[in-house]
Structure formats: structure tokens, C-alpha cells
KEMARVO-534458 format. One record per residue (C-alpha): residue number from 1; residue in one letter; chain; x, y, z. Coordinates in nm, 4 decimals, padded with zeros to 6 digits. Layout:
BEGIN
+-------+-------+------+----------+----------+----------+
| torlo | lolum | tiro |     east |    north |       up |
+-------+-------+------+----------+----------+----------+
|   NUM |     A |    A |        X |        Y |        Z |
...
+-------+-------+------+----------+----------+----------+
***
This chain:
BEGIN
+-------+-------+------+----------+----------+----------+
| torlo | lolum | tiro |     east |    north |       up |
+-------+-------+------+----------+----------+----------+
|     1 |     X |    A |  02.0881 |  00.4924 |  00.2747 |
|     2 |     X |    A |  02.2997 |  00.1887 |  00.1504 |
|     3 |     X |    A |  02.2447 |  00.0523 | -00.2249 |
|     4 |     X |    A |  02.1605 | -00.2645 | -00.0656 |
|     5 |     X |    A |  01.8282 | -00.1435 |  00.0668 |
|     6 |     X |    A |  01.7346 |  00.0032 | -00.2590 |
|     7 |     X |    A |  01.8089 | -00.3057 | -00.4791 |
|     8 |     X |    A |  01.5136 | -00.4592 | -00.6540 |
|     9 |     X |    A |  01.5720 | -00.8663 | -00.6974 |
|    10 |     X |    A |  01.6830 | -00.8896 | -01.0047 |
|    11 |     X |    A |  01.8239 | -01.1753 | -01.2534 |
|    12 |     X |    A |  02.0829 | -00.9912 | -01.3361 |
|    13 |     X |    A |  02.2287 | -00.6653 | -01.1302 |
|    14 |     X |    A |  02.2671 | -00.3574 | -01.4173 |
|    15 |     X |    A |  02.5476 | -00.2720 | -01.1845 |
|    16 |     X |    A |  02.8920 | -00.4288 | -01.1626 |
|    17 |     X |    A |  03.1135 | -00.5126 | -00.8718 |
|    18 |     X |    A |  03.3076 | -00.1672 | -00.9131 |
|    19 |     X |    A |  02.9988 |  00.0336 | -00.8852 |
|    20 |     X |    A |  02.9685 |  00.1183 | -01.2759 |
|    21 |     X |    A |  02.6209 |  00.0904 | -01.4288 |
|    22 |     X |    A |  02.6910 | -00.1772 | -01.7217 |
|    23 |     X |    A |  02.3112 | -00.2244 | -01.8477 |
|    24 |     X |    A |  02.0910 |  00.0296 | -02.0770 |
|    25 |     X |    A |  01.9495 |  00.2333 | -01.7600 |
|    26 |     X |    A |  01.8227 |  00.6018 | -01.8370 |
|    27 |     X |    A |  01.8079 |  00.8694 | -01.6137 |
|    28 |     X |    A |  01.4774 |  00.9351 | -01.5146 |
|    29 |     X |    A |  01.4829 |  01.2893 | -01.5286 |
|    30 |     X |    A |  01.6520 |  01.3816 | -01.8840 |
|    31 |     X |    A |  01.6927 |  01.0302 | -02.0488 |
|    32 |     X |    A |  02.0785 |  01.0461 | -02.0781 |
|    33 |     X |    A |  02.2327 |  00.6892 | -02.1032 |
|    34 |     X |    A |  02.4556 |  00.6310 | -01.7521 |
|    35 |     X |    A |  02.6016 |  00.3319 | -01.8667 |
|    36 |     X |    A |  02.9910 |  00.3823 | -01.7472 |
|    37 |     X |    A |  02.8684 |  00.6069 | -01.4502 |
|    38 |     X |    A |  02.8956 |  00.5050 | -01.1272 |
|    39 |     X |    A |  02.6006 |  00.3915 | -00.9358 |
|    40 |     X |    A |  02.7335 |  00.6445 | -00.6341 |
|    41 |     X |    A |  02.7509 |  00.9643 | -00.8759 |
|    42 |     X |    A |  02.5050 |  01.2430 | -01.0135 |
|    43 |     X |    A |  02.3984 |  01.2633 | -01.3853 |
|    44 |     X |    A |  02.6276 |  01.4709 | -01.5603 |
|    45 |     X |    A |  02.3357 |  01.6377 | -01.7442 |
|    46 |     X |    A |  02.0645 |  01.7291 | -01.4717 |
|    47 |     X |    A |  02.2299 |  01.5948 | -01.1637 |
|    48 |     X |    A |  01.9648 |  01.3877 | -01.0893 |
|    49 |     X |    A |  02.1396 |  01.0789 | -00.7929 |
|    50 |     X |    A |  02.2083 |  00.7862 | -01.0760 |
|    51 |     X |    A |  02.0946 |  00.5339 | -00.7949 |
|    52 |     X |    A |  01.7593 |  00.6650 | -00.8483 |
|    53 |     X |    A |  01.7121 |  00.6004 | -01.2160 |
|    54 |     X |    A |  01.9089 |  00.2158 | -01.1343 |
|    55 |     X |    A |  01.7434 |  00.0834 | -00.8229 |
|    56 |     X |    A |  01.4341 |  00.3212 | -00.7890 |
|    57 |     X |    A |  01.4562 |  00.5552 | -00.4142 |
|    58 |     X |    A |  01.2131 |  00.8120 | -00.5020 |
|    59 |     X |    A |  01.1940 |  01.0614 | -00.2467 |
|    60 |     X |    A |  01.4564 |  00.9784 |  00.0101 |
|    61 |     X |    A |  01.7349 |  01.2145 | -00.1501 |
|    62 |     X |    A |  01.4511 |  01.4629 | -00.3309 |
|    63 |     X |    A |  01.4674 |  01.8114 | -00.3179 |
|    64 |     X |    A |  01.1461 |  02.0348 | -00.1976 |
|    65 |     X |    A |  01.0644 |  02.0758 | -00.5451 |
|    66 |     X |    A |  00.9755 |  01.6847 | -00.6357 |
|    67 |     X |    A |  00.7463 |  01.5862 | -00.3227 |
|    68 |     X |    A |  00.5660 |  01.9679 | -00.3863 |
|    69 |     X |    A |  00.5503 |  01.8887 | -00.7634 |
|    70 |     X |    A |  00.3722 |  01.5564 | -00.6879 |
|    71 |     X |    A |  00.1323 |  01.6897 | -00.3942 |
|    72 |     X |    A |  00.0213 |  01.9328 | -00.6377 |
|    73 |     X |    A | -00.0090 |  01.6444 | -00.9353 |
|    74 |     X |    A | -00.2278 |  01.4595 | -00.7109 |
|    75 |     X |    A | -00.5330 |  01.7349 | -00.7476 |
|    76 |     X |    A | -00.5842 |  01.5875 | -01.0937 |
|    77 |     X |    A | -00.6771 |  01.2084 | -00.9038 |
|    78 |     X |    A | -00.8417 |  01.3726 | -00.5834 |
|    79 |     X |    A | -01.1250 |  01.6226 | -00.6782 |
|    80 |     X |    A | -01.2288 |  01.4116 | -00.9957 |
|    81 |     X |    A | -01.2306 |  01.1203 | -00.7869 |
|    82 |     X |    A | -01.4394 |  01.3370 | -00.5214 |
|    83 |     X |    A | -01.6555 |  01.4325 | -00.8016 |
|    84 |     X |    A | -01.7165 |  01.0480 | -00.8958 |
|    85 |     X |    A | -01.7752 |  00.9721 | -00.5451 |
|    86 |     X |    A | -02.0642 |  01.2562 | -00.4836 |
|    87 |     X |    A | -02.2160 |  01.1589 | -00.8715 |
|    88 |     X |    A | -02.1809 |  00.7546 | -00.7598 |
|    89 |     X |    A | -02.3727 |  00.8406 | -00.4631 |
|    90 |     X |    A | -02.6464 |  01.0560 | -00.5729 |
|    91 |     X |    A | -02.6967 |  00.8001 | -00.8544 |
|    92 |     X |    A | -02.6997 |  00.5264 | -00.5530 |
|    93 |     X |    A | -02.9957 |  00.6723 | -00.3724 |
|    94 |     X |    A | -03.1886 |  00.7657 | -00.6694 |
|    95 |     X |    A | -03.1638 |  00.3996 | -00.8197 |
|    96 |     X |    A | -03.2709 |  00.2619 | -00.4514 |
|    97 |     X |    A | -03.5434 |  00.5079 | -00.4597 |
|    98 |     X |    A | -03.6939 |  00.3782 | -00.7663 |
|    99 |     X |    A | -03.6294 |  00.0160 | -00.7237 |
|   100 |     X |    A | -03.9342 | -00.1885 | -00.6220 |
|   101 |     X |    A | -03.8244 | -00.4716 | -00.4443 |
|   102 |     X |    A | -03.5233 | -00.6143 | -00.2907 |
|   103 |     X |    A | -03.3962 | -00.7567 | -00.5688 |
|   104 |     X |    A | -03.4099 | -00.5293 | -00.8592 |
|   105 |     X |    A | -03.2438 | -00.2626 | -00.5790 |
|   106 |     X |    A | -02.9471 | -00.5129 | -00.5622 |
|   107 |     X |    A | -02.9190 | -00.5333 | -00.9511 |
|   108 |     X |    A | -02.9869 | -00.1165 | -00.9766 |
|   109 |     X |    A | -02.6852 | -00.0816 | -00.7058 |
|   110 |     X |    A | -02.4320 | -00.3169 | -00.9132 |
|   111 |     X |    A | -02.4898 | -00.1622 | -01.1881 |
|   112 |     X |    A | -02.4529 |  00.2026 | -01.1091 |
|   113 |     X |    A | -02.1159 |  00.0676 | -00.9592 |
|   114 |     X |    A | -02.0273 | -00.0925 | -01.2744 |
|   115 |     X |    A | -02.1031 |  00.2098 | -01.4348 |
|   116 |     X |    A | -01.9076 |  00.4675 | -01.2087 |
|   117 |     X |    A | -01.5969 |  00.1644 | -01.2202 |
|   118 |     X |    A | -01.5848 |  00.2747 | -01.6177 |
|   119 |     X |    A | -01.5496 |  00.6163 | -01.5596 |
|   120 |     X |    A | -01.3193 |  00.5776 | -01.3118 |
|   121 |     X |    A | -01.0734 |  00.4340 | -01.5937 |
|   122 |     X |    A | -00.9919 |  00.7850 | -01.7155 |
|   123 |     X |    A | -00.9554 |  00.9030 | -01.3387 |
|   124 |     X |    A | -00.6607 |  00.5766 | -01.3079 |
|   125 |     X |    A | -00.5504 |  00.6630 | -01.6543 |
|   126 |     X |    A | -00.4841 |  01.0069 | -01.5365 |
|   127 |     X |    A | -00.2936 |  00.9109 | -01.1941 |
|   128 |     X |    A | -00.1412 |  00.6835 | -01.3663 |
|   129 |     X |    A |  00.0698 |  00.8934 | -01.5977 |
|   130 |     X |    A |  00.0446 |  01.2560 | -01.3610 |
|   131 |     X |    A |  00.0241 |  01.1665 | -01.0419 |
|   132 |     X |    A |  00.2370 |  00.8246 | -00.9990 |
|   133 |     X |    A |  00.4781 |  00.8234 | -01.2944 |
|   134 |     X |    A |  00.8020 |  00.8401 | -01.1845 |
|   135 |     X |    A |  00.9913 |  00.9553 | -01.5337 |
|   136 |     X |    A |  01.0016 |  01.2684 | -01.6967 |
|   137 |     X |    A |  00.8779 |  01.2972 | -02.0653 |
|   138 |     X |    A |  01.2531 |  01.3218 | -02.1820 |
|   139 |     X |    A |  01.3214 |  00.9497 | -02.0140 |
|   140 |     X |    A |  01.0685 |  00.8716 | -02.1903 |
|   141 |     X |    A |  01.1492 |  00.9945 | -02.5477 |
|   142 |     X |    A |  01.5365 |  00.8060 | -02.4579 |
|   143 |     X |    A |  01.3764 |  00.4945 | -02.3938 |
|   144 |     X |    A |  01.1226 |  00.4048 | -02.6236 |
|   145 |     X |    A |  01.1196 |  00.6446 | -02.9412 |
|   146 |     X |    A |  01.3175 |  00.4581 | -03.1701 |
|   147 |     X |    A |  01.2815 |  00.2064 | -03.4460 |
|   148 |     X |    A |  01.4101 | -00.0398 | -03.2449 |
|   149 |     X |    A |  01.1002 | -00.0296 | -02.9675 |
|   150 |     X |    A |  00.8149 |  00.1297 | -03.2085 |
|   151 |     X |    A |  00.8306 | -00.1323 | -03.5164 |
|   152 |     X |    A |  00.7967 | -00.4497 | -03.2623 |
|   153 |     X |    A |  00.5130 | -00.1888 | -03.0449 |
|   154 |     X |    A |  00.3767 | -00.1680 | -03.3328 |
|   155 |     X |    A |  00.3522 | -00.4843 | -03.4632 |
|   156 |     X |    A |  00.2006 | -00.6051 | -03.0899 |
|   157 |     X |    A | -00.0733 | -00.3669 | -03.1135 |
|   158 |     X |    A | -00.1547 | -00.4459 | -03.3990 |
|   159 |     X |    A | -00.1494 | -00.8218 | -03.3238 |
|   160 |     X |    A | -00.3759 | -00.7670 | -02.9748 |
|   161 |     X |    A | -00.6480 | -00.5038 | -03.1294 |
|   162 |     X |    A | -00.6900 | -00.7527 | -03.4112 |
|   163 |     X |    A | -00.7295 | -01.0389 | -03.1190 |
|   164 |     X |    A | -00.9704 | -00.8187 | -02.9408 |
|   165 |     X |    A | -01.1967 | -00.7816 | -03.2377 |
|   166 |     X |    A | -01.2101 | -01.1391 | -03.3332 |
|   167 |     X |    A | -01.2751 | -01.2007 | -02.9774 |
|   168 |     X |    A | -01.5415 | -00.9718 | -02.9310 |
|   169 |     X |    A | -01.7565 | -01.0584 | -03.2809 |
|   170 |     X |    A | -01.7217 | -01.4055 | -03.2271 |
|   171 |     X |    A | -01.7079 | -01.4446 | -02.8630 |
|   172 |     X |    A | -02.0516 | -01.2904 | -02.7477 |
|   173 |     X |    A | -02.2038 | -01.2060 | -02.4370 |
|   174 |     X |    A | -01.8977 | -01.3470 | -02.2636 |
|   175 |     X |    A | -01.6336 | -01.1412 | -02.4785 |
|   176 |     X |    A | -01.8258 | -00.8468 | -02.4360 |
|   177 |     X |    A | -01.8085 | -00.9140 | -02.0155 |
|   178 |     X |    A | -01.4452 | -00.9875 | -02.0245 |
|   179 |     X |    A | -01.3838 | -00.6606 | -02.2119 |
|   180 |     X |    A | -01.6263 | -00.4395 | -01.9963 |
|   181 |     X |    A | -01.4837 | -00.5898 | -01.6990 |
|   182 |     X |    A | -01.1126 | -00.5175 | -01.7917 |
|   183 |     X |    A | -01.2166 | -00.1761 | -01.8639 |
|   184 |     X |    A | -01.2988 | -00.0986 | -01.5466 |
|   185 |     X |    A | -01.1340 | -00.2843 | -01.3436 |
|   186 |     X |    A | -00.7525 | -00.3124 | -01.4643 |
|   187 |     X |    A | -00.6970 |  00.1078 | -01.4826 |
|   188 |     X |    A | -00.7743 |  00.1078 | -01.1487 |
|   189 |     X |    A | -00.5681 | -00.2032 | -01.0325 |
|   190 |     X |    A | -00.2686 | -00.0631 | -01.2248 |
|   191 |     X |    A | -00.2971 |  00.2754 | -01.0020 |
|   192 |     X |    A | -00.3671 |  00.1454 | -00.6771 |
|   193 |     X |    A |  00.0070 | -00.0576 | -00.7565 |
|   194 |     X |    A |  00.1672 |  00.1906 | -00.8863 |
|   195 |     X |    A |  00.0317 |  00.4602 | -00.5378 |
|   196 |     X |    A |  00.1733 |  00.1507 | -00.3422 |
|   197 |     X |    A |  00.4877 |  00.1915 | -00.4875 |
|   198 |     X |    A |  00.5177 |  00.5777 | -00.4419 |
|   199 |     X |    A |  00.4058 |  00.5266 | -00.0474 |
|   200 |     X |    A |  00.6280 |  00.2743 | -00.0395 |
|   201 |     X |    A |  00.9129 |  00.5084 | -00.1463 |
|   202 |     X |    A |  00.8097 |  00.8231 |  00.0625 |
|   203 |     X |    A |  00.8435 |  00.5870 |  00.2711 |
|   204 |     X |    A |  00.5242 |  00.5650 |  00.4243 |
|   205 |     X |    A |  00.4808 |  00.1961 |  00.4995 |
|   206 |     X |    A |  00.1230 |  00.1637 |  00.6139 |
|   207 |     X |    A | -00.0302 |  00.3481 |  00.3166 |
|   208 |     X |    A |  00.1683 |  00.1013 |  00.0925 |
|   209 |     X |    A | -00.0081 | -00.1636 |  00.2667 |
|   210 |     X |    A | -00.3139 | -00.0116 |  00.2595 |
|   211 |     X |    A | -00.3347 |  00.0861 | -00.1646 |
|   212 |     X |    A | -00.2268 | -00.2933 | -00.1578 |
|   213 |     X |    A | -00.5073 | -00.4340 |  00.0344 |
|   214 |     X |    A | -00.7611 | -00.2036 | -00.1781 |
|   215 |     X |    A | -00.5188 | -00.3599 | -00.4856 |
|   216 |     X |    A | -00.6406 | -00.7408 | -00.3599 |
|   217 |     X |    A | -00.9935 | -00.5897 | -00.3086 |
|   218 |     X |    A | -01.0124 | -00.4453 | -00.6715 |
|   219 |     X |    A | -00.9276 | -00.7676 | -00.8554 |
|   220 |     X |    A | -01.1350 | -00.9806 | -00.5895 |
|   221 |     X |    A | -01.4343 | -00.7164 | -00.6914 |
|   222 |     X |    A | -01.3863 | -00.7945 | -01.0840 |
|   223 |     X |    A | -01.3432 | -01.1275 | -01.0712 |
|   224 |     X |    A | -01.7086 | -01.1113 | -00.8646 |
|   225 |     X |    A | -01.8465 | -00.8639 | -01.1502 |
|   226 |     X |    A | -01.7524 | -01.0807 | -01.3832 |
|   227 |     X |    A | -01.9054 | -01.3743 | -01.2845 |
|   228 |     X |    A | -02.2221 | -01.1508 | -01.2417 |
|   229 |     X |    A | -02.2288 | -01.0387 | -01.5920 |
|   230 |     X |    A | -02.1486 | -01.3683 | -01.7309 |
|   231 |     X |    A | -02.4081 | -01.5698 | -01.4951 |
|   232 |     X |    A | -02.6484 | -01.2700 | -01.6132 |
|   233 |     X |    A | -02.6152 | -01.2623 | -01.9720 |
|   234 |     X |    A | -02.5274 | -01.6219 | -02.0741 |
|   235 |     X |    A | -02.7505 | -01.8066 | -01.8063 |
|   236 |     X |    A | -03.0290 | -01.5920 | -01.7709 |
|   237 |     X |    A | -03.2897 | -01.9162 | -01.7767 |
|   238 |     X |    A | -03.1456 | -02.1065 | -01.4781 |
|   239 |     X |    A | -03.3359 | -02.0640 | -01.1790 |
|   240 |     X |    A | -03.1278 | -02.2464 | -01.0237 |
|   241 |     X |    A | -02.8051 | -02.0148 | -01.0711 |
|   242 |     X |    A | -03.0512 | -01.6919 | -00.9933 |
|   243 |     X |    A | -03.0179 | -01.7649 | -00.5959 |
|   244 |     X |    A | -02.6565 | -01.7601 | -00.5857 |
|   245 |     X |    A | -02.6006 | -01.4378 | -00.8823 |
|   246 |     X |    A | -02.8115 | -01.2512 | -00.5954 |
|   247 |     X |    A | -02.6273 | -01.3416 | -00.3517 |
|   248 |     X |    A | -02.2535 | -01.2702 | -00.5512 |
|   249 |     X |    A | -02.4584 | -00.9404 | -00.6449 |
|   250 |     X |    A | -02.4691 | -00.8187 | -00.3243 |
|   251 |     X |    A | -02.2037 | -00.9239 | -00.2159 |
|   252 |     X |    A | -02.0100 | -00.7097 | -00.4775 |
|   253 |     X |    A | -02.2443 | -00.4058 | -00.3938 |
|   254 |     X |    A | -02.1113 | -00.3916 | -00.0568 |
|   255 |     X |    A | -01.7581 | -00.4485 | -00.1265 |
|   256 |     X |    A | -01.7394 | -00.1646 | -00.4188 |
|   257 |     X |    A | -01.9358 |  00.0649 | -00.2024 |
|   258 |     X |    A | -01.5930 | -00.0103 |  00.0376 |
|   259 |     X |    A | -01.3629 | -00.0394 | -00.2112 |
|   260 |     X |    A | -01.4868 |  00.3753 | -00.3405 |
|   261 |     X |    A | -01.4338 |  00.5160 |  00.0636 |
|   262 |     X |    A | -01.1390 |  00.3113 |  00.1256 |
|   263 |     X |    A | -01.0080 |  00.4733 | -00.2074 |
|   264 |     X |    A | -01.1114 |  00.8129 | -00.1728 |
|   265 |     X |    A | -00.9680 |  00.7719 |  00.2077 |
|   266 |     X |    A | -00.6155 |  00.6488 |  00.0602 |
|   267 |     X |    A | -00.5716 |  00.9498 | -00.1164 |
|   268 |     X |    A | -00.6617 |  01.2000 |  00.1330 |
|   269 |     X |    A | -00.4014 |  01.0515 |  00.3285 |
|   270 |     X |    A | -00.1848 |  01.0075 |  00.0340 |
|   271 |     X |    A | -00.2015 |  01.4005 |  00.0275 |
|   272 |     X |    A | -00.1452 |  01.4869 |  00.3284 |
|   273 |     X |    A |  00.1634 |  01.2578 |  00.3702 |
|   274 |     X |    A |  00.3070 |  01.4369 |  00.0097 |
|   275 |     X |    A |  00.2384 |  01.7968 |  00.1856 |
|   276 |     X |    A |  00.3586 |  01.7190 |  00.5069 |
|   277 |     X |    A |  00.6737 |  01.6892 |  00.3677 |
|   278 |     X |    A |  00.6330 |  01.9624 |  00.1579 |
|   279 |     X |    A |  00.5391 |  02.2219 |  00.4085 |
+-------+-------+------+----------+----------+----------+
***
């Protein structure tokens, strides 16, 4: 495969015209600087393919070991995300069992999705880092433990958990929607991308669509959920608005309900792509 098909746009091209890598790029195996390397050799430390670590082909060039290491990986996204799926359900029929009219079975259903969205953060958070991270632990430590990255880290996270608090004691009902909504929603979002990317790279072209139509349908879901919760909890007394949350309501029932099969779907097929090259 040619370097051209593996270049990212970029503003500026971390390698120059003779081939040598001339920007801070890490290998993403052991974290050694390849600055001075050229973009064509192996890493003198692991010989991991320095293209890799500089333009990002994934599995093209990987050996056995990396597509095996991932299909087995992926066990820690599937089963608890089957395990979410059966709880989400049970919890489904039970609420719609209980409810007593059509409405309050709409409200019951949006918020047993809400509340199976939030524990599907730590599901995402897991993928995220397990399943579709693409850089050992020692990249890691290369790239961003040092003074240089942690003081200005710091100083951001600081800066944001302070916003966050002033936001949420003096914003309300409306901070407190924003901040559920993120939860739940922006894990997931971040995953679906990132499983884009990796199908992308395989290459398997249609799954890459597909984790980025369920991407579009995740952040068209929680921009719906949050309209809910804010036309729920700051207008409760307009009867006029009530109509139209119902609607939205069900509306978002429907498409999370789609949004949890089409998920659980992409990574059955996610799996089988990773062990079919495997095995």
C-alpha cells in the first residue's frame, strides 16, 4: 500500500520530501521518538512499520498476533453490552407492565433508556481504552508523562471541574440536564468514532459506515433527550409544550430502542470480521 493512501489531511505533513519523519511522532507500540527515521523503515526498538505510528494503517501490515489480541479485547465491550441489553429489556417490559396509560408508559420507557444510556458510559469508557485504542501503554508514558503536558493538563482540569461546579450550583435544572445528558451520551459517541475508525482500518468499509450512522443517531438521540429533560423540568406548567414533549418522547423511545440493536448488531459483526482474520 502506497503512503499516499494512508495520509491523513494535514496542515502540515510530519514527513519531509526525503521520506524522514521531521515532527514529534511516537511509535505506537514502545513510545521511542522516530524523528530522523524514515517513514519507509521499522522502529529500531520493537520493529513496529514507522508508517503506522505517522499516518495511522492499523491492520493492513499486522501480524496474527494484533487482529487476535483485539478480537479477544472486544469480549470486555460485547458480553457487558449483552448484559445491558437483556437488563434494558427486562426493565422495558416491567415498566410497560406497570404503566397505566399511554402516556406515563412513554415517560417509564425514556427513562429506563436514559437510565441504561448512563451505564453504558463505563461499557464506552471501557472500549474506548481496551478494545479501540490503538497505542500501547509505553506510547503513552512517551507522549504525555512529562512536565511539559501534565502542568498545562493540570491546570485545564482544574479550570473545567471548577466550570462544571459553578455551572451546576448555579445553573439548575438545566445544568443538571446538560451534565446528565453528556454523561450518557458523549462515552458512547466517542466509541462508536473511534470502532469507525478501527473498521475503517481492517478495512472493512461498510461497518465503518455503519458505527457512523449509529454515531449521527447517538448525538441526534441526545440532542432529543435533552430537550426532553429540559422541556420536563424547566416547563413543567405549559400545557401547551406537553403535546409536543410526548411526542419528542416517543420519538426518542423508538430511536434508542434502535440505536441499542443496531449497536449490539455492530459489534457482533465487528467480531466476527476481527476473528475472521484471525482464524
Amino acid at each position: 500500500m502506497g503512503l499516499g493512501t494512508m495520509h491523513k489531511g494535514r496542515h502540515r505533513d510530519p514527513v519531509a520530501a526525503d521520506k524522514r519523519v521531521v515532527a514529534a511522532m511516537f511509535c505506537i507500540k514502545c513510545g521511542d521518538d522516530l524523528r530522523g527515521l524514515s517513514v519507509e523503515d521499522r522502529c529500531p526498538t520493537c520493529r513496529h512499520p514507522i508508517y503506522d505510528s505517522v499516518y495511522g494503517g492499523y491492520l493492513v501490515d499486522a501480524s496474527q498476533r494484533e487482529p487476535r489480541r483485539l478480537y479477544e479485547m472486544s469480549k470486555v465491550v460485547y458480553y457487558p453490552a449483552l448484559f445491558l441489553g437483556g437488563l434494558g429489556a427486562v426493565m422495558l417490559l416491567a415498566e410497560l407492565a406497570n404503566a397505566r396509560s399511554f402516556t406515563e408508559a412513554v415517560n417509564r420507557v425514556f427513562d429506563v433508556g436514559l437510565f441504561c444510556a448512563m451505564l453504558s458510559m463505563l461499557v464506552a469508557l471501557v472500549g474506548i481504552a481496551a478494545f479501540t485504542g490503538r497505542h500501547s501503554p509505553e506510547y503513552y508514558r512517551a507522549r504525555y508523562v512529562s512536565v511539559r503536558f501534565l502542568v498545562p493538563a493540570s491546570v485545564v482540569l482544574v479550570a473545567v471541574a471548577v466550570g462544571v461546579g459553578v455551572v451546576l450550583y448555579y445553573g439548575g435544572q438545566f445544568a443538571q440536564a446538560v451534565v446528565q445528558v453528556a454523561l450518557a451520551f458523549i462515552p458512547a459517541a466517542i466509541f462508536l468514532q473511534r470502532l469507525s475508525d478501527l473498521m475503517r482500518r481492517v478495512p472493512n468499509k461498510k461497518l465503518a459506515t455503519f458505527a457512523n450512522l449509529a454515531l449521527a443517531l447517538t448525538c441526534g438521540l441526545a440532542a432529543a433527550a435533552l430537550a426532553i429533560l429540559v422541556l420536563e423540568r424547566c416547563f413543567p406548567e405549559h400545557s401547551d409544550l406537553v403535546g409536543f414533549r410526548i411526542a419528542l418522547t416517543l420519538v426518542a423511545d423508538l430511536a434508542g430502542i434502535g440505536l441499542a440493536i443496531a449497536t449490539l448488531r455492530l459489534l457482533i459483526l465487528a467480531r466476527r470480521t476481527l476473528r475472521a482474520i484471525c482464524y
